[in-house]
C-alpha positions in Angstrom: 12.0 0.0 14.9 8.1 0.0 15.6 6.1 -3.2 15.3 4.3 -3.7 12.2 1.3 -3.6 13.4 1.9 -0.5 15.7 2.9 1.2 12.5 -0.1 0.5 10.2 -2.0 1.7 13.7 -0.7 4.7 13.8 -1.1 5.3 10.2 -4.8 4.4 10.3 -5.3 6.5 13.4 -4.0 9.7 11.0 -6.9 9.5 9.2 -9.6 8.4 11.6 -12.5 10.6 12.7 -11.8 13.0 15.3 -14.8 14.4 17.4 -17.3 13.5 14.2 -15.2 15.0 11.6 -13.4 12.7 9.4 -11.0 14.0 7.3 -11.6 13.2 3.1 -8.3 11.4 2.9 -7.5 7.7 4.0 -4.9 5.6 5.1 -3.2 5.0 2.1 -2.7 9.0 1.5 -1.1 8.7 4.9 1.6 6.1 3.5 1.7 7.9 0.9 2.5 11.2 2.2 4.8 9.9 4.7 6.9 7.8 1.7 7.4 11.3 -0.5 8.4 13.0 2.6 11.3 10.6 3.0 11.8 10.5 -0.5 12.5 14.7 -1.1 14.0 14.7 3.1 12.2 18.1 2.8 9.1 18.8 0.8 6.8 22.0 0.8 2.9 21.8 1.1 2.5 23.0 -2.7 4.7 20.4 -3.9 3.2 17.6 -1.3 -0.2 18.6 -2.8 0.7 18.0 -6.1 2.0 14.9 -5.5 -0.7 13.4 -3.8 -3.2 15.0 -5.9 -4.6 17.3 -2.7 -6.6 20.2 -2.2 -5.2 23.2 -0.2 -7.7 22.1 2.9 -7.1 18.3 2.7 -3.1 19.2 2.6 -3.8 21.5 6.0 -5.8 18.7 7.5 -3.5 16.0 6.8 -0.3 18.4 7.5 -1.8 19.4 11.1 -2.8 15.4 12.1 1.0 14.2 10.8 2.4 17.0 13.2 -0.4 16.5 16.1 1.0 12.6 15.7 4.7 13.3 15.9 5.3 11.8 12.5 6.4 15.0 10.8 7.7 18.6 11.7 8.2 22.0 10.1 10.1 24.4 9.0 9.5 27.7 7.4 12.5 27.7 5.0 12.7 24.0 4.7 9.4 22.7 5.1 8.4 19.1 6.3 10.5 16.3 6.9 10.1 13.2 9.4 10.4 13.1 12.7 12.1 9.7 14.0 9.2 8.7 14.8 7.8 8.6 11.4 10.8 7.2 10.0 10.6 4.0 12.3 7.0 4.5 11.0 7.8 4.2 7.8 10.5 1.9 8.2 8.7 -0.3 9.5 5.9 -0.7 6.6 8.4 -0.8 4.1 10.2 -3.5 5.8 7.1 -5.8 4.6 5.5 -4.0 2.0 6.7 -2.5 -1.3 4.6 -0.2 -4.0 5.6 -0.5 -7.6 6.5 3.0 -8.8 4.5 3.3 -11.9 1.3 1.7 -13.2 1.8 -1.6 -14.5 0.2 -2.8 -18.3 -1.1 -6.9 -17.6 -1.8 -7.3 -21.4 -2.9 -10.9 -20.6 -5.6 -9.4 -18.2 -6.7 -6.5 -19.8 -5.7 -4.4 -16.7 -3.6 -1.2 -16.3 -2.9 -2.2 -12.3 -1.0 -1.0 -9.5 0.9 -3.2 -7.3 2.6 -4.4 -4.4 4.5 -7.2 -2.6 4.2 -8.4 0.6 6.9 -10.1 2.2 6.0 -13.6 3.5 2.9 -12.6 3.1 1.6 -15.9 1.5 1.0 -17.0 5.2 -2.7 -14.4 5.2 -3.9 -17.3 3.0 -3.4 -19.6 6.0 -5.8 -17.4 8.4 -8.4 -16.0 5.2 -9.1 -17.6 2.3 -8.2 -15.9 -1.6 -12.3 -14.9 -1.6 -12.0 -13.1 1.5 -8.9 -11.3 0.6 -10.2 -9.9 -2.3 -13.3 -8.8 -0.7 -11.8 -6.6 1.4 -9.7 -4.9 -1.3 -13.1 -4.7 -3.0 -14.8 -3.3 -0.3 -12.0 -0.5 0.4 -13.3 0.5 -3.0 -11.1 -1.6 -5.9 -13.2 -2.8 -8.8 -11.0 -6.1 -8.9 -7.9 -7.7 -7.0 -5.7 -10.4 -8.1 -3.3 -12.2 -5.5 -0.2 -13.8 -6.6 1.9 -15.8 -4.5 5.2 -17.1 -5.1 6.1 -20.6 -4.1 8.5 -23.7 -5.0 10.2 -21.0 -7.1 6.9 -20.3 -9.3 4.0 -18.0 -9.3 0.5 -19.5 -8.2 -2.4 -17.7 -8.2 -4.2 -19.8 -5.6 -6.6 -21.5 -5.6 -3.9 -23.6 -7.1 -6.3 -25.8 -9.2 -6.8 -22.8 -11.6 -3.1 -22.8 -12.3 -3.8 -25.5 -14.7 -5.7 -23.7 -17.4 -3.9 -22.3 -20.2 -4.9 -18.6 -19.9 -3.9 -18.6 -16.0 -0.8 -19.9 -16.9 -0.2 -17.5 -19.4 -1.2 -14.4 -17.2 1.6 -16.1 -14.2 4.4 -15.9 -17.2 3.8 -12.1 -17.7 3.3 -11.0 -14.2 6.6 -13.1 -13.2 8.5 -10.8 -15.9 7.1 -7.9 -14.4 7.3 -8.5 -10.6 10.3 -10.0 -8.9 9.0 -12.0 -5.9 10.5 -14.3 -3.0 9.1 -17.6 -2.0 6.5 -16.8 0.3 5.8 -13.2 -0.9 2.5 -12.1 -1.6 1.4 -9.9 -5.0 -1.5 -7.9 -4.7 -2.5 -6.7 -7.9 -5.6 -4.2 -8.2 -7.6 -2.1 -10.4 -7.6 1.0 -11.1 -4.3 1.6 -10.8 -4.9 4.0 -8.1 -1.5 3.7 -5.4 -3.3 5.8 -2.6 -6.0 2.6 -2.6 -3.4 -0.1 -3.4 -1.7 1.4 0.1 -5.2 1.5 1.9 -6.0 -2.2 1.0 -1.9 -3.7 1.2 -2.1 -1.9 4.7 -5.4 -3.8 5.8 -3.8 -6.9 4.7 -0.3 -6.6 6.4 -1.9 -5.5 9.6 -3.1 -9.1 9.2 0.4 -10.6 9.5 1.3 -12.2 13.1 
């Protein structure tokens, strides 16, 4: 299997610029595109399109640079499907991070958020602190984030000295009957529930993972 790291690489490269033209879809469409692949084993463009919410020129574009990277192939009657390559890929990714399906109601919060868990991923908050985390998934273009981690068998939403008041602890009971976690796992939680930028910003944080 590919390295973490080399994975998320190669994903990001899919969607870099490419002699000044970058292409108006992002990482997390990448992860995205690669996931329903291996979901159907064979998909068409129209249906791939639809799924990711694509125009017929940002389908082509993304199509062409999945082929041009070895991570898909083609077939007139069948369509695409991954290459080994882009199942190691993919593999890979998912051996660390996992997408919830559906959008997710946190009545406590107020938010209508998209979310994912990232094994042993509790150890990013030794190398960046919770502020700087959520920056980033701020600056990839979420209007909030919320990180969850799961330790001692409980839900902290570090800093732990906010854990003490009443309306943390009772947003930590809902999302702990809504997410099951490991110790050491790491919820991100943003808004809008949007799963190509949940992928984009869980990406950019397990690429962070030694």
């Amino acid at each position: 299997m590919i390295a973490l790291k080399e994975a998320i690489q190669i994903i990001e490269d899919v969607a870099r610029s490419k002699h000044g033209v970058k292409p108006s879809f992002d990482s997390g469409t990448v992860m995205l595109a690669l996931m329903r692949i291996d979901e159907e084993r064979t998909i068409g463009r129209p249906s791939l399109m639809k799924s990711l919410n694509l125009h017929e020129a940002q389908a082509k574009t993304l199509i062409k640079r999945l082929k041009e990277s070895g991570l898909v192939t083609s077939d007139r009657v069948l369509g695409l499907s991954l290459t080994e390559k882009g199942k190691s890929v993919l593999e890979s990714v998912k051996s660390v991070v996992t997408l919830s399906k559906e959008c997710v109601e946190i009545t406590t919060l107020g938010w209508t958020t998209a979310g994912a868990v990232i094994s042993e991923g509790a150890k990013l908050l030794n190398k960046m602190s919770v502020s700087s985390l959520r920056d980033l998934g701020v600056s990839l273009g979420a209007q909030a984030v919320l990180l969850v981690v799961k330790e001692g068998g409980e839900l902290v939403m570090p800093p732990r000295s906010l854990n003490e008041d009443e309306t943390v602890r009772s947003i930590r009971i809902e999302i702990a009957k809504k997410f099951d976690l490991r110790d050491g796992d790491l919820l991100t939680l943003v808004t809008p529930c949007d799963k190509t930028l949940l992928s984009k910003i869980v990406l950019s944080y397990a690429k962070l993972l030694d």
